[in-house]
C-alpha positions as CSV (number, residue, x, y, z in Angstrom):
1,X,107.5,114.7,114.5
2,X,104.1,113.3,113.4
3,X,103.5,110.0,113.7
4,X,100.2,108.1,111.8
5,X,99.1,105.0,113.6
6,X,97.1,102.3,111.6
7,X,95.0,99.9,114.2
8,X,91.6,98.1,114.1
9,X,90.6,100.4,117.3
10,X,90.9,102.0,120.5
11,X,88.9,99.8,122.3
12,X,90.6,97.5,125.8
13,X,88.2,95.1,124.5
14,X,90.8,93.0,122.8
15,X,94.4,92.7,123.1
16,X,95.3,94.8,120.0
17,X,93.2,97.3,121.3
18,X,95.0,97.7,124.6
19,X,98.4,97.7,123.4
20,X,97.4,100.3,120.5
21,X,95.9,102.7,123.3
22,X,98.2,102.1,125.9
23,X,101.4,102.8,123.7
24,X,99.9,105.8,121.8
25,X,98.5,107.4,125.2
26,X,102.2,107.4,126.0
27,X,103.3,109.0,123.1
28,X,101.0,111.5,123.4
29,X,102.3,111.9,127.0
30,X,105.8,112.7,125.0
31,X,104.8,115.4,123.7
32,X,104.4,113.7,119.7
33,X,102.1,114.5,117.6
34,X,99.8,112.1,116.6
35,X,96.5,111.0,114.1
36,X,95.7,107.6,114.1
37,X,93.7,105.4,111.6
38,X,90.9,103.1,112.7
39,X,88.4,100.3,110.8
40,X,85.5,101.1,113.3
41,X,84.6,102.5,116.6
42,X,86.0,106.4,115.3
43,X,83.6,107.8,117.5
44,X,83.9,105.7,120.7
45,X,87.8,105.6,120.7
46,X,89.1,105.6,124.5
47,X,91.8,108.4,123.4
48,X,88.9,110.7,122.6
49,X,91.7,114.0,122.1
50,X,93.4,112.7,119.3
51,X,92.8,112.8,116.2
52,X,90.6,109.7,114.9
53,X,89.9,108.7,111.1
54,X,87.4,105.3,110.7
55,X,89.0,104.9,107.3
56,X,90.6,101.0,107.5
57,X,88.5,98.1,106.1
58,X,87.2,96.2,108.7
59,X,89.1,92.9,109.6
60,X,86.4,90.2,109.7
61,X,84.9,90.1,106.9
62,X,85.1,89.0,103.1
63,X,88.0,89.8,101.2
64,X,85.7,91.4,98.0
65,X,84.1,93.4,100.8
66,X,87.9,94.3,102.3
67,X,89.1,95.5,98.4
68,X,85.6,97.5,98.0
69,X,86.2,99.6,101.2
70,X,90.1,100.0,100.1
71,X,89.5,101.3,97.0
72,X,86.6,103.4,98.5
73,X,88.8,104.8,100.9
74,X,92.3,105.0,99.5
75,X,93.0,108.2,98.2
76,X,91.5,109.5,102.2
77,X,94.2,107.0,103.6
78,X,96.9,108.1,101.6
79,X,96.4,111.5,102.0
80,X,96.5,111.3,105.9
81,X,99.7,109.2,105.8
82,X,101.1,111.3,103.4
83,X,100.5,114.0,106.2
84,X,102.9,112.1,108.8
85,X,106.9,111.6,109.3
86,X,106.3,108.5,110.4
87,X,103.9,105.4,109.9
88,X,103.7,102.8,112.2
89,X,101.0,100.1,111.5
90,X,100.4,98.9,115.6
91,X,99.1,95.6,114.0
92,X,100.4,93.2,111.0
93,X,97.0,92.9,108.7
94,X,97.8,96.9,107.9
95,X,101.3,96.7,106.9
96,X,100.4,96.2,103.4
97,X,98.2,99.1,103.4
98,X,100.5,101.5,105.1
99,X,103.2,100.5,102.7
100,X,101.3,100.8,99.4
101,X,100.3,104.4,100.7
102,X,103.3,106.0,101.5
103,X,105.1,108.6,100.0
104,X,108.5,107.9,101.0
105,X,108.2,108.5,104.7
106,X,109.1,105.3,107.2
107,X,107.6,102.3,107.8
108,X,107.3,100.5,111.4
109,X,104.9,97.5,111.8
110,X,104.4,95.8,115.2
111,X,104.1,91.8,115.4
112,X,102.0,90.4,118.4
113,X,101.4,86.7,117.8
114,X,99.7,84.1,115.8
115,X,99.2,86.6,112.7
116,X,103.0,87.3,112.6
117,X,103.6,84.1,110.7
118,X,99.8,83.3,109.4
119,X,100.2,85.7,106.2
120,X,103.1,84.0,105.1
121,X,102.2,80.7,105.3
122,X,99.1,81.7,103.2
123,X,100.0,81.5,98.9
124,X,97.5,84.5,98.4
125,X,99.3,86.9,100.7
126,X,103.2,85.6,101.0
127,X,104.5,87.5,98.2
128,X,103.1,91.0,99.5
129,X,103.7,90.4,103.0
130,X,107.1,89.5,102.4
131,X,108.0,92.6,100.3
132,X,106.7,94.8,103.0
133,X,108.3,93.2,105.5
134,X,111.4,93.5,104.2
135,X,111.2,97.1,103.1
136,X,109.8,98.1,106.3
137,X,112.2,100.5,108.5
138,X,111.6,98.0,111.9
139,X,109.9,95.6,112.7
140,X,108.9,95.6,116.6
141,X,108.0,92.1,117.8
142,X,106.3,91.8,121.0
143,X,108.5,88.9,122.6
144,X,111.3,86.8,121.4
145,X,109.5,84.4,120.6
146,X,107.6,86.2,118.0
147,X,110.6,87.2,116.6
148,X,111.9,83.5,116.5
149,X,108.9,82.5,114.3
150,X,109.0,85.1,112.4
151,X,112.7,85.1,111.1
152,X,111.7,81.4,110.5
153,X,109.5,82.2,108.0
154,X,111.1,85.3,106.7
155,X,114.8,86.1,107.5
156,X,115.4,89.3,107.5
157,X,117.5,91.7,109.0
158,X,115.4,94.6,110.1
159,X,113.8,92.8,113.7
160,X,114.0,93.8,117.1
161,X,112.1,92.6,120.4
162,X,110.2,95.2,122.4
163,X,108.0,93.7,125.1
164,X,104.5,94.5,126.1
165,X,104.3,96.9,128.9
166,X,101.5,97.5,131.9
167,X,99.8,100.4,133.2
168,X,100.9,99.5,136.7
169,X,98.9,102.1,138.6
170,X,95.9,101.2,137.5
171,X,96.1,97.9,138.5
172,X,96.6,99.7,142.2
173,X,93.6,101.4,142.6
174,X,91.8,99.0,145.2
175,X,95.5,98.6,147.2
176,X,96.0,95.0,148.0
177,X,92.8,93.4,148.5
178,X,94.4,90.3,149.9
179,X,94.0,86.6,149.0
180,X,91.7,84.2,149.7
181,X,91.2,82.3,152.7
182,X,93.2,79.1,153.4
183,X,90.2,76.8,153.0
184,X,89.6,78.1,150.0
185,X,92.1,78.3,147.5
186,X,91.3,80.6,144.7
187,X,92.7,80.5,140.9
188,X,92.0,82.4,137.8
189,X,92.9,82.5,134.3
190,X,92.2,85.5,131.8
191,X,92.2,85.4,128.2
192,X,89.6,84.1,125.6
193,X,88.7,80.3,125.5
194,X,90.5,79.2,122.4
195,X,92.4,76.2,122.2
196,X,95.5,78.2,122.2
197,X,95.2,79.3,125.4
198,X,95.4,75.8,126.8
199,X,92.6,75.5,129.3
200,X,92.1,72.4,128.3
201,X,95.5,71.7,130.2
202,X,94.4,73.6,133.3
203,X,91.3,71.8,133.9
204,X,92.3,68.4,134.0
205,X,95.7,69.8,136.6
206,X,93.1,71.7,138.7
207,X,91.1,68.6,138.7
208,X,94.8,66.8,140.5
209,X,95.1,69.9,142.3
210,X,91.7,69.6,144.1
211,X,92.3,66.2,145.6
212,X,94.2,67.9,147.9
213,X,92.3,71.4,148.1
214,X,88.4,70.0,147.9
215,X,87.1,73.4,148.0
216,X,89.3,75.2,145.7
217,X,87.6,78.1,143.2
218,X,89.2,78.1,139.5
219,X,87.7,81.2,137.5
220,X,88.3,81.4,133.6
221,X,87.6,84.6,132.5
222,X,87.4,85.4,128.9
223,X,85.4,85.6,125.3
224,X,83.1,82.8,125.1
225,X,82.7,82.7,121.3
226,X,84.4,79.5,120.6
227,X,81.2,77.7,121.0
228,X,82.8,74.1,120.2
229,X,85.8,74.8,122.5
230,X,83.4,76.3,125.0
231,X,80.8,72.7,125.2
232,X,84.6,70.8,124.9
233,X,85.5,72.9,128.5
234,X,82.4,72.3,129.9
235,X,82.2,68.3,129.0
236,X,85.5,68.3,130.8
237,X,84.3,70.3,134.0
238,X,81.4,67.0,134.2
239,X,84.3,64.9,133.5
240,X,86.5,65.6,136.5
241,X,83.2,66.4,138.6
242,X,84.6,70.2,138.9
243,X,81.0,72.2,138.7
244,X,81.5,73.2,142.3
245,X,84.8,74.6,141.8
246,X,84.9,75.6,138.0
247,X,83.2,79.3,136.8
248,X,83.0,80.5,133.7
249,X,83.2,84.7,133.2
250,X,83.1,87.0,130.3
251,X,82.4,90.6,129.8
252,X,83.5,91.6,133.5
253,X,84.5,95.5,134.0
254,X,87.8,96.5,134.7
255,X,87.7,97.0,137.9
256,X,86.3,93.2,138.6
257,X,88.8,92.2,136.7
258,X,91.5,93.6,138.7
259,X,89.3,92.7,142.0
260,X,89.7,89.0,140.8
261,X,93.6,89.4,140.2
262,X,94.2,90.8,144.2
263,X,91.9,88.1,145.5
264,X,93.5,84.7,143.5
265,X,95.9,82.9,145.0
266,X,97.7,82.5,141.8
267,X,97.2,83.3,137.8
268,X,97.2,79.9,135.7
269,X,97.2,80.1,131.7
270,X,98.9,77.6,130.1
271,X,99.2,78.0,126.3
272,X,99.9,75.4,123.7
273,X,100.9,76.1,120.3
274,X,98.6,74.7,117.6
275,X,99.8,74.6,114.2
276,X,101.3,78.1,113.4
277,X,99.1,79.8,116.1
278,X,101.0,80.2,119.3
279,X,100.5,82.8,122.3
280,X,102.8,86.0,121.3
281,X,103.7,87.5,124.5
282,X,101.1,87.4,127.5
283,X,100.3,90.4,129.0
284,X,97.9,88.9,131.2
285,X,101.0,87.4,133.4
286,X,102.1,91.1,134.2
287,X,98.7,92.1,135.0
288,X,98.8,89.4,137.7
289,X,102.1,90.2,138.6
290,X,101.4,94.3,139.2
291,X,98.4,92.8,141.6
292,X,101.5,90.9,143.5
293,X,99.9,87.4,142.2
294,X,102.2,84.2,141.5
295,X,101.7,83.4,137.7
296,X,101.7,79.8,135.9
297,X,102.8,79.7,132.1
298,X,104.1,77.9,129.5
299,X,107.7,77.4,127.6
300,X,107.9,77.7,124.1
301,X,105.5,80.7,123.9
302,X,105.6,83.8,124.6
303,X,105.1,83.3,127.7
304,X,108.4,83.1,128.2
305,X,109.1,87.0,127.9
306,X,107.0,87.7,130.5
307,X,107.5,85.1,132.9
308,X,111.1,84.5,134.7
309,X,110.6,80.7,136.0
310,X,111.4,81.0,139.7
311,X,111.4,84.8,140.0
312,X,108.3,85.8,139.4
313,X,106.2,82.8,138.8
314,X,107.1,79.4,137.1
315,X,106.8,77.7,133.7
316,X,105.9,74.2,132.6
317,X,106.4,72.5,129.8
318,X,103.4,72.6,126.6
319,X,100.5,70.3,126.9
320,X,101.7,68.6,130.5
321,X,99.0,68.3,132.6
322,X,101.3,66.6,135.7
323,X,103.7,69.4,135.7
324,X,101.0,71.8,135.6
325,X,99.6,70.8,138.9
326,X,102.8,69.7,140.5
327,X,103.7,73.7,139.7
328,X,100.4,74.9,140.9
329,X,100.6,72.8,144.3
330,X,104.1,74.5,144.9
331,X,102.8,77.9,145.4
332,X,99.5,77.0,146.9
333,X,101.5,74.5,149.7
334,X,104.3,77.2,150.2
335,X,103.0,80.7,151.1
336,X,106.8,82.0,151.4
337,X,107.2,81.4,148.1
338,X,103.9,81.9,146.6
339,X,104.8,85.9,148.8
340,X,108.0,85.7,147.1
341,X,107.4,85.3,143.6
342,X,104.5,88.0,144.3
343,X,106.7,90.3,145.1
344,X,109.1,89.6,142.6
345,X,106.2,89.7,140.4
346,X,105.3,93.5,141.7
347,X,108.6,94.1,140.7
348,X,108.9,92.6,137.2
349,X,105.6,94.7,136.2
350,X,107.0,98.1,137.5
351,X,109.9,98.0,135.3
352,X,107.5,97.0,132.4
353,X,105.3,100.1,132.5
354,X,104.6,102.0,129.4
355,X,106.3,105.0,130.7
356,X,109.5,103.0,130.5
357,X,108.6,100.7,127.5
358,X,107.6,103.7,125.3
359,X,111.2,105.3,125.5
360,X,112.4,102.0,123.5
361,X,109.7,103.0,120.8
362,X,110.5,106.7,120.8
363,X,114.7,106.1,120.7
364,X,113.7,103.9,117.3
365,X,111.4,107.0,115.7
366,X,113.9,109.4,116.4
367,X,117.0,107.2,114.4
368,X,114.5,108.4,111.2
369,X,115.9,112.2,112.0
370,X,119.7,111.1,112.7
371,X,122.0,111.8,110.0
């Protein structure tokens, strides 16, 4: 079996990026052959021992420039699909291109999140989008959720759910650098600052929360590019007089990152859905989870998939900045259960390790050589 995998890169920089390497690192593991197609960063790809082919026009930018590098490249991209059993496009702007390549092997396309839906909604896209999707062999969605919004817009009958998963290890490679201190009451979020995310939610509930915890730390760590959303947090840290308790991170390393998860007393991220862009699954909740952390989310997300409310952390309703800190002050006032939905949380994030998620993948490929 050789499978060709279509992605913008293999890159952790973004979550598209992490979920193509982490799945196809697995798969590798299983002993499949492998080649996967990229729009840029060929030759800085994490999975350096695989083959790599920066063939794919690049996302973000204009659609004449998009068609140019197509056509430029077409006949290369349908020759090295044609050289696969399988085709699975790891994220839903290459579906189309995968699909008008193939000879007549199989077609899988993964839907995350927002872009599930977006393409259909959109006149100048619908009508391809939809024929691939329904002549695609499966479609993996990332949460239920996903799948829910998607079969909105598009019912068909070739859908099934196959969570995220973590690399758990990894996420134990400083042990258990233990919380903060009681007087100090640490919280982070991770994840870029975009409306969807919902930080505009957390602020104003860590802003309740601190009447009671003065000296209370609240880190939101993520992609500062939103400029407007960015000056929009920060009129809103002045607001609730929160610049002694309120930082701002982006571009930490890894290992910070997971330094920041051991050493928070709980994980906050509460998404809203805007329009037809919603959160798709969440990974960052596991992340927190694998570091033994409490997490905070929202209902009618994705969040949902990851999150069991009262196992491994709890969930809030959309845009309800009273529920949001009456949830955060439960954990931070009750250490038994803020330990308790940690450990639950360690739990949840072992059983969602790629090792085990990938076998889900790998029982759908091999249905292709089943008579």
């Amino acid at each position: 079996m050789k499978i060709c995998f279509l992605t913008n890169e293999l890159s952790s920089k973004n979550g598209w990026g992490r979920y193509s390497i982490s799945l196809i690192d697995q798969i590798i593991k299983k002993g499949i052959n492998c080649q996967v197609l990229v729009s840029v960063g060929a030759q800085d790809n994490e999975l350096s021992w695989i083959e790599v082919y920066q063939v794919l026009p690049p996302l973000f930018t204009k659609r004449i420039n998009k068609l140019f590098y197509l056509i430029k490249n077409y006949l290369r991209i349908r020759k090295l699909i044609q050289n696969s059993d399988i085709v699975h496009s790891l994220i839903e702007p290459y579906g189309p291109i995968a699909y008008l390549a193939l000879k007549n092997q199989p077609l899988f396309i993964t839907l995350h999140g927002t872009y599930a839906v977006d393409a259909l909604n959109k006149w100048y896209l619908k009508k391809i989008y939809s024929w691939v999707y329904k002549k695609a062999r499966q479609i993996f969605c990332v949460s239920k959720f996903t799948q829910q919004k998607f079969l909105d817009n598009l019912p068909v009958q070739n859908t099934s759910v196959i969570n995220n998963g973590i690399d758990y290890e990894k996420f134990q490679k400083f042990g258990d650098l233990g919380k903060s201190q009681e007087f100090n009451k640490t919280i982070i979020s991770v994840g870029a600052l975009t409306a969807r995310k919902g930080y505009h939610i957390s602020i104003p509930a860590v802003a309740k929360v601190k009447r009671k915890y003065s000296n209370l730390k609240y880190y939101l760590i993520g992609n500062q590019e939103d400029k407007h959303y960015f000056y929009q947090l920060q009129n809103l840290v002045k607001k609730y007089n929160l610049e002694n308790n309120i930082i701002f991170l982006e571009k930490i390393s890894d290992d910070d990152l997971i330094k920041f998860y051991h050493q928070a007393d709980l994980f906050l991220l509460t998404p809203v859905n805007i329009g037809q862009k919603f959160e798709g699954f969440g990974l960052v909740y596991l992340e927190a989870n694998a570091c033994g952390r409490p997490v905070v989310g929202s209902y009618g997300c994705g969040a949902e998939d990851a999150i069991k409310d009262g196992f491994n952390g709890l969930l809030v309703p959309q845009s309800d900045i009273k529920k949001t800190s009456q949830a955060i002050l439960k954990i931070l006032d009750s250490p038994v259960l803020s330990q308790m939905l940690g450990r639950n949380g360690r739990q949840r994030a072992r059983e969602m390790n790629w090792s085990n998620i990938v076998n889900q993948y790998i029982q759908v490929y091999e249905t292709v050589f089943k008579k």
